[in-house]
Every structure is written in C-alpha cells, then in structure tokens.
GUKOL-480009 format. One line per field, with one value per atom (N, C-alpha, C): atom name; chain; residue in one letter; x, y, z; residue number from 0. Coordinates in pm, 1 decimal. Example, Ala and Ser with C-alpha at 12.3 -4.5 7.8 and 13.67 -1.06 7.14 Angstrom:
<nodes>
name: N	CA	C	N	CA	C
chain: A	A	A	A	A	A
resn: A	A	A	S	S	S
east: 1319.0	1230.0	1320.0	1285.0	1367.0	1290.0
north: -569.0	-450.0	-330.0	-225.0	-106.0	3.0
up: 780.0	780.0	780.0	708.0	714.0	787.0
resi: 0	0	0	1	1	1
</nodes>
This chain:
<nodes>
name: N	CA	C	N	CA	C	N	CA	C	N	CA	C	N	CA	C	N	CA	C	N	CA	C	N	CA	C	N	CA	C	N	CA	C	N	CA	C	N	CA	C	N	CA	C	N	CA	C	N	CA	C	N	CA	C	N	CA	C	N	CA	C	N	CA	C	N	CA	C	N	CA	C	N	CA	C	N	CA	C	N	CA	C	N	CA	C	N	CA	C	N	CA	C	N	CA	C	N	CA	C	N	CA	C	N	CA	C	N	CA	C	N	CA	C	N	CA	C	N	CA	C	N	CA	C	N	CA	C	N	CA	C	N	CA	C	N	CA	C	N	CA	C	N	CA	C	N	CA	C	N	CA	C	N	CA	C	N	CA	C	N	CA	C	N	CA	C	N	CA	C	N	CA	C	N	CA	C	N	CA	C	N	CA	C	N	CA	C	N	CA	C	N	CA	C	N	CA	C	N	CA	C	N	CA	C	N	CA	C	N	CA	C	N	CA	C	N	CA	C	N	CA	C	N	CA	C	N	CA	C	N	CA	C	N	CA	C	N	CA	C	N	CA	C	N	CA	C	N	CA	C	N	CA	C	N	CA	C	N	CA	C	N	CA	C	N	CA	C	N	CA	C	N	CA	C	N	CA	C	N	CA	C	N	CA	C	N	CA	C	N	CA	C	N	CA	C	N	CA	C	N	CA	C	N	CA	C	N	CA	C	N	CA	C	N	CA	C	N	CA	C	N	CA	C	N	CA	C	N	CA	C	N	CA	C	N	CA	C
chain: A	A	A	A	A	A	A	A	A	A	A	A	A	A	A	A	A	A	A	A	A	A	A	A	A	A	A	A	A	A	A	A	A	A	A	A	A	A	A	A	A	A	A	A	A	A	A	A	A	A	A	A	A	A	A	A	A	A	A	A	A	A	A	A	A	A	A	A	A	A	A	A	A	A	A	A	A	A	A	A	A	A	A	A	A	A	A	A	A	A	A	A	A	A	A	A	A	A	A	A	A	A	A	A	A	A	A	A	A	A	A	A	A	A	A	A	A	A	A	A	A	A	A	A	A	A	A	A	A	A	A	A	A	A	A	A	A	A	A	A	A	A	A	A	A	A	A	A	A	A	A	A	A	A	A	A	A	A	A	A	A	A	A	A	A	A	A	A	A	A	A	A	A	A	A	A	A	A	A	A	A	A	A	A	A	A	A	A	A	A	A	A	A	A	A	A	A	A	A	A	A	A	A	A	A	A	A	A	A	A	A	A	A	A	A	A	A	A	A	A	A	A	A	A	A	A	A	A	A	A	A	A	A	A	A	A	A	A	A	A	A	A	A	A	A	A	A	A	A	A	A	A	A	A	A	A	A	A	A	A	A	A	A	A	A	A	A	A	A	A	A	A	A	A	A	A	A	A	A	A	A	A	A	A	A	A	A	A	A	A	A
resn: X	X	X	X	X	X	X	X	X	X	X	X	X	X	X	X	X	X	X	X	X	X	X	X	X	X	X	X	X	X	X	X	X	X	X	X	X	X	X	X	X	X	X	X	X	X	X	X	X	X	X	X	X	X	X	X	X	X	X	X	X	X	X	X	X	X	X	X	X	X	X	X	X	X	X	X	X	X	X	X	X	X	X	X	X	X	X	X	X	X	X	X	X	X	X	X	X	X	X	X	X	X	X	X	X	X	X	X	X	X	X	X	X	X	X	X	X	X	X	X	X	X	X	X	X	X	X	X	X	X	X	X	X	X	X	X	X	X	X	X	X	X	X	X	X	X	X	X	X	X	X	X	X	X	X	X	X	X	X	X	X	X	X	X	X	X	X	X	X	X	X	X	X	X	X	X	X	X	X	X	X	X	X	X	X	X	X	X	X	X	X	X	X	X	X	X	X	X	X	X	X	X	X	X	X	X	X	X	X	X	X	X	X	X	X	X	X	X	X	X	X	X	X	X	X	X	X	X	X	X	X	X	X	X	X	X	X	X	X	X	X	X	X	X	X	X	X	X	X	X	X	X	X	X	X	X	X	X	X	X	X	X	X	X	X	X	X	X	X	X	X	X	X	X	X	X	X	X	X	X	X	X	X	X	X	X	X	X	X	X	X
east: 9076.8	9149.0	9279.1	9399.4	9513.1	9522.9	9539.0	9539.1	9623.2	9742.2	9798.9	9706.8	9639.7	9581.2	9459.4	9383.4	9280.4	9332.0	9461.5	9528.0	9541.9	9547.6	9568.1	9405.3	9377.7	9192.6	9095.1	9141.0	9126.9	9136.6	9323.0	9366.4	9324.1	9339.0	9273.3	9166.5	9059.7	8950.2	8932.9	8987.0	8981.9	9055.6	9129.1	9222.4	9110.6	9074.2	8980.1	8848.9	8818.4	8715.6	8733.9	8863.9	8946.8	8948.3	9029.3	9004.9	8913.8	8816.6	8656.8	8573.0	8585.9	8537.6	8567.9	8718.1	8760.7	8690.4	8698.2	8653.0	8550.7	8438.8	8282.5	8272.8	8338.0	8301.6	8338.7	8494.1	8514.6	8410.1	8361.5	8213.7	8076.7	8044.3	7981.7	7948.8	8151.5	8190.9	8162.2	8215.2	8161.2	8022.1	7932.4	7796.1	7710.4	7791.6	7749.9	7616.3	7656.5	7535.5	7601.1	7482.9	7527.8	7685.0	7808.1	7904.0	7946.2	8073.5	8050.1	8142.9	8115.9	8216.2	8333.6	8383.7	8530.0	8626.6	8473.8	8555.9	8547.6	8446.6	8446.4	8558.0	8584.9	8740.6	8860.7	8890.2	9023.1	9001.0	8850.4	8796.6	8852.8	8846.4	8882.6	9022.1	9063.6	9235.7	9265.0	9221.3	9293.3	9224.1	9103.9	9098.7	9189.6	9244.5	9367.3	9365.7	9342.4	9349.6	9381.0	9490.3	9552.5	9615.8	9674.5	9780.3	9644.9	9482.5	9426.9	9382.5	9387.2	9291.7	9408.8	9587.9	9686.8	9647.0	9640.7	9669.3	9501.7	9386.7	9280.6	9263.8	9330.8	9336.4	9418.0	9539.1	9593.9	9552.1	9541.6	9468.0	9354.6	9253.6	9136.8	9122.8	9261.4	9302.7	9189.2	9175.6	9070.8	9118.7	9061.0	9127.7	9293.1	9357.3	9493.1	9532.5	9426.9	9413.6	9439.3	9393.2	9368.4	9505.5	9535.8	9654.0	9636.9	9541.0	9481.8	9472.4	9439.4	9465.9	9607.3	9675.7	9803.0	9904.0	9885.7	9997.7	9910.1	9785.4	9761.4	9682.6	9675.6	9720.4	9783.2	9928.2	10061.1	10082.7	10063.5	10104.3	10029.2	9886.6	9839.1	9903.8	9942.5	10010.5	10156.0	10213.1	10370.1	10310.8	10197.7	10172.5	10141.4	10071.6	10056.9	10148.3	10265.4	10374.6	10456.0	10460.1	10560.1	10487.5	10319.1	10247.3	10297.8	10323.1	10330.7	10491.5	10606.6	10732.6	10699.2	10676.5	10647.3	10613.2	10479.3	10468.4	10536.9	10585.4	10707.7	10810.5	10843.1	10976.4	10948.5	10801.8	10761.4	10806.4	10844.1	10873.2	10784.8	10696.6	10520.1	10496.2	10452.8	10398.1	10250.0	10240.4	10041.1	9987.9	9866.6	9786.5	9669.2	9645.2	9483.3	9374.8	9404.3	9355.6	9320.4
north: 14471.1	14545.9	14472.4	14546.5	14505.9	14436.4	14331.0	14218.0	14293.7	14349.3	14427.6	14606.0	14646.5	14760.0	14719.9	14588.2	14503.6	14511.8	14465.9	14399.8	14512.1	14677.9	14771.8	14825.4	14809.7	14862.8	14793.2	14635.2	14543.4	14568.5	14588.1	14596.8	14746.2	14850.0	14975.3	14995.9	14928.4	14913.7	14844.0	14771.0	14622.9	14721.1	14812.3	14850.4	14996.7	15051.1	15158.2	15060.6	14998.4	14950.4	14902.9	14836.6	14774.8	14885.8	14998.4	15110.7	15156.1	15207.0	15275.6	15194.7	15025.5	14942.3	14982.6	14994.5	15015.9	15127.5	15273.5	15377.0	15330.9	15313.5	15249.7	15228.8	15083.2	15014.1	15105.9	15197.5	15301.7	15372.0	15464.4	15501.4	15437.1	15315.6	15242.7	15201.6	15155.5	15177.9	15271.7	15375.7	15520.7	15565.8	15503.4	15567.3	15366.1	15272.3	15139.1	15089.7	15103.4	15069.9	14936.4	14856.6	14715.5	14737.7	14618.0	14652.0	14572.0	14553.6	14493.5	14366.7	14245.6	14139.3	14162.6	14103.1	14082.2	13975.7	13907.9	13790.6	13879.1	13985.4	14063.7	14190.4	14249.3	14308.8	14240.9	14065.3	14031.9	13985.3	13930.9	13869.7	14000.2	14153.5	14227.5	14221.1	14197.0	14222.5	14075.1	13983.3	13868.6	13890.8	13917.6	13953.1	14026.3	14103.4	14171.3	14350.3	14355.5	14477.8	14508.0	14376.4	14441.6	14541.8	14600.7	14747.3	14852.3	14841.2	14961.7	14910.8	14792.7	14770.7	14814.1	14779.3	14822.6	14952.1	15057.5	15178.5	15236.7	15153.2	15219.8	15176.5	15096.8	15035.6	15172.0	15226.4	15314.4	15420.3	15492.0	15624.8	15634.0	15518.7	15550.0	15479.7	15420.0	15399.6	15284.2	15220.3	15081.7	14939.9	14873.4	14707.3	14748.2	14837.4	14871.4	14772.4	14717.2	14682.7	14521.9	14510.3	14323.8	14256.6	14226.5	14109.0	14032.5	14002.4	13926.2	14003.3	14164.2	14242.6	14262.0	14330.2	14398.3	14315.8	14157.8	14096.7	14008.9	13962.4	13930.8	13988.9	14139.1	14216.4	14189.4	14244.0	14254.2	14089.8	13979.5	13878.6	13837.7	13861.6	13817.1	13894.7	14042.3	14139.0	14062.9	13977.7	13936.1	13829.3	13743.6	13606.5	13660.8	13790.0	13811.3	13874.9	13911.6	13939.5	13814.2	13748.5	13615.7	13518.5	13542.3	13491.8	13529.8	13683.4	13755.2	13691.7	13714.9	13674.4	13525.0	13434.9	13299.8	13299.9	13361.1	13397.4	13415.3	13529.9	13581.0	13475.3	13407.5	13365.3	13178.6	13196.9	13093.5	13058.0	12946.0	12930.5	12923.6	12903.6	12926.7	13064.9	13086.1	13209.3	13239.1	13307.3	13323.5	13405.1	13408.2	13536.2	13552.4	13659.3	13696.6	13709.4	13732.3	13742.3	13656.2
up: 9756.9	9858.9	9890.3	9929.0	9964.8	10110.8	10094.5	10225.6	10295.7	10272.2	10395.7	10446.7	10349.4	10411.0	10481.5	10426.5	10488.9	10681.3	10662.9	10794.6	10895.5	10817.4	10914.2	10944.2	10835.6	10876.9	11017.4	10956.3	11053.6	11192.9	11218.5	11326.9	11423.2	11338.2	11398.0	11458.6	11371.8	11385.2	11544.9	11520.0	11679.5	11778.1	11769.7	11830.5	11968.9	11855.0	11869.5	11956.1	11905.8	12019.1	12132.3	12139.6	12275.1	12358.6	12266.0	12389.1	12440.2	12342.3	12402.6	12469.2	12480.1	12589.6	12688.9	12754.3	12876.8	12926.4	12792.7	12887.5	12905.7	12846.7	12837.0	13005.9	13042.2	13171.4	13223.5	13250.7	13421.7	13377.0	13286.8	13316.3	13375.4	13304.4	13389.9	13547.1	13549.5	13660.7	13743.6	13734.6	13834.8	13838.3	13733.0	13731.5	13869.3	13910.4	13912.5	13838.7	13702.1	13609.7	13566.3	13468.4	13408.6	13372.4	13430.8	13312.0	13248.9	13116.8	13054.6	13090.1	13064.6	13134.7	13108.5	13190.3	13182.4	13065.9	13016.2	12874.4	12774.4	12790.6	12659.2	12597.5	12747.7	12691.7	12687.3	12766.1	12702.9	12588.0	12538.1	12394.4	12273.3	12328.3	12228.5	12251.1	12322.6	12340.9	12256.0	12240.4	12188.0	12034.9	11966.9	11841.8	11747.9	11881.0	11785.8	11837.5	11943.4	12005.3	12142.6	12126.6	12242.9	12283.7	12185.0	12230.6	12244.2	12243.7	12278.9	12406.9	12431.5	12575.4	12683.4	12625.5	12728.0	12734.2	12621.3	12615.7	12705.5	12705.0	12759.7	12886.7	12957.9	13113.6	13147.7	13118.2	13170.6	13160.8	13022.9	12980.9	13103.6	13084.4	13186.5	13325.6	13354.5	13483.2	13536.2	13448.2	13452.6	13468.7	13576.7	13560.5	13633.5	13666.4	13709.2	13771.2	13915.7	14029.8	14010.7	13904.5	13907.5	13830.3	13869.1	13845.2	13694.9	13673.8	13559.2	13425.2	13490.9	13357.5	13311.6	13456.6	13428.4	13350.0	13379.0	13364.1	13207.4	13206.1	13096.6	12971.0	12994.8	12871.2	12789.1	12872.0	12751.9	12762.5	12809.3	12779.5	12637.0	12634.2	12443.6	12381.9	12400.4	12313.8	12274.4	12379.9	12335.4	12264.5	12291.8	12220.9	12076.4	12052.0	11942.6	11820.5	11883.0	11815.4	11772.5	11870.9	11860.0	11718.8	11751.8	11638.9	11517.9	11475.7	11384.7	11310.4	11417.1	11393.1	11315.8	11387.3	11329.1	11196.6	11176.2	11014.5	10908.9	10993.7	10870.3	10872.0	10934.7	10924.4	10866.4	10852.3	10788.8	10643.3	10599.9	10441.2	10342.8	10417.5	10363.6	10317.3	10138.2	10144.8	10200.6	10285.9	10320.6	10248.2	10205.6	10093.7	10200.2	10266.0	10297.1	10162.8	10057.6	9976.0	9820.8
resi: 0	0	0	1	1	1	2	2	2	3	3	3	4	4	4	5	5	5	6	6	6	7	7	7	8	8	8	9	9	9	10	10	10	11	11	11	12	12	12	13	13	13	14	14	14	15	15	15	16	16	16	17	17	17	18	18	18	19	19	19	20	20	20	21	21	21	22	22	22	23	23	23	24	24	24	25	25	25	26	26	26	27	27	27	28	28	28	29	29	29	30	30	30	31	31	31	32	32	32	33	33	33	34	34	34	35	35	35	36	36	36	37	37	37	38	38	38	39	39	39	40	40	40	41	41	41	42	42	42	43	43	43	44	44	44	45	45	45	46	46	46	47	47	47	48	48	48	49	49	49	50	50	50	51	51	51	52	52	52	53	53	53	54	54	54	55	55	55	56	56	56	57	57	57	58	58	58	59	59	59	60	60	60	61	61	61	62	62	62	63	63	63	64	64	64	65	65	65	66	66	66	67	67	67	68	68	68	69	69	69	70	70	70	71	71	71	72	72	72	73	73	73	74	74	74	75	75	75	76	76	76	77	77	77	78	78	78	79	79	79	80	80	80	81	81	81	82	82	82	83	83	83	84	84	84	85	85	85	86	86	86	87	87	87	88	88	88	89	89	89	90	90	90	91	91	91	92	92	92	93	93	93	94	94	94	95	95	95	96	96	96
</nodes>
C-alpha cells in the first residue's frame, strides 16, 4: 500500500472517530449515563484527529463550555501541522513504508 494513501486512510479513519466520540458523550451526556473520559477524546484528537473532535465539539455543541477544550483542541491541531511543516522541510527523506 502507498504510505501516502496509508496516511489518508489512517487519518480519516482517526478523524471519523474523533468526531462520533464527541457525539457519543453529548448523548451520554443528555441521557446522564457512564461517559467517556475526558483523556480519551483529547487522546483521539492528538492521534491524529484533531480536525474531527474541533468539527464534533461544535457540530454537537459538546465540551463548548470548558476552556481546556476550546483552546486546546485547535492548539494539538496547530502542533500538528507545525509537526507536518517540520517534516517536509526536513533534509531527511522519511519512507512510512
């Protein structure tokens, strides 16, 4: 498999679950059944899905309230771009494969 289509399967994949966590817990949430911690959706946001946990805090209007989400969301999302830039601009070739 192509290390770069690997990298989008990967990322989608992580992306899609980041989001359907969030809805997961405001359901939880509104039903006050078990929910799921709080290390476990920034744990999906730092695996590599952060742009669904931003996009599922808002879509499902989850975590809005807390300071810790709003602002350290998009902060792994910038750490993880800046990661990405670094890479590339590395003189190092990298192979996933």
């Amino acid at each position: 498999m192509n290390s770069i289509l690997f990298l989008v399967l990967y990322l989608g994949t992580v992306n899609l679950i980041a989001f359907s966590l969030m809805g997961i817990d405001k359901r939880k949430a509104r039903m006050r059944a078990f929910r799921i911690p709080e290390i476990t959706l920034f744990s999906s946001a730092i695996i590599g899905g952060s742009i669904g946990a931003i996009i599922g805090m808002y879509f499902f209007r989850h975590k809005t309230k807390h300071w810790y989400f709003v602002y350290g969301m998009p902060l792994i999302l910038i750490l993880q771009i800046a990661l990405v830039v670094v890479l590339i601009k590395m003189p190092i070739q990298i192979s996933f494969m």
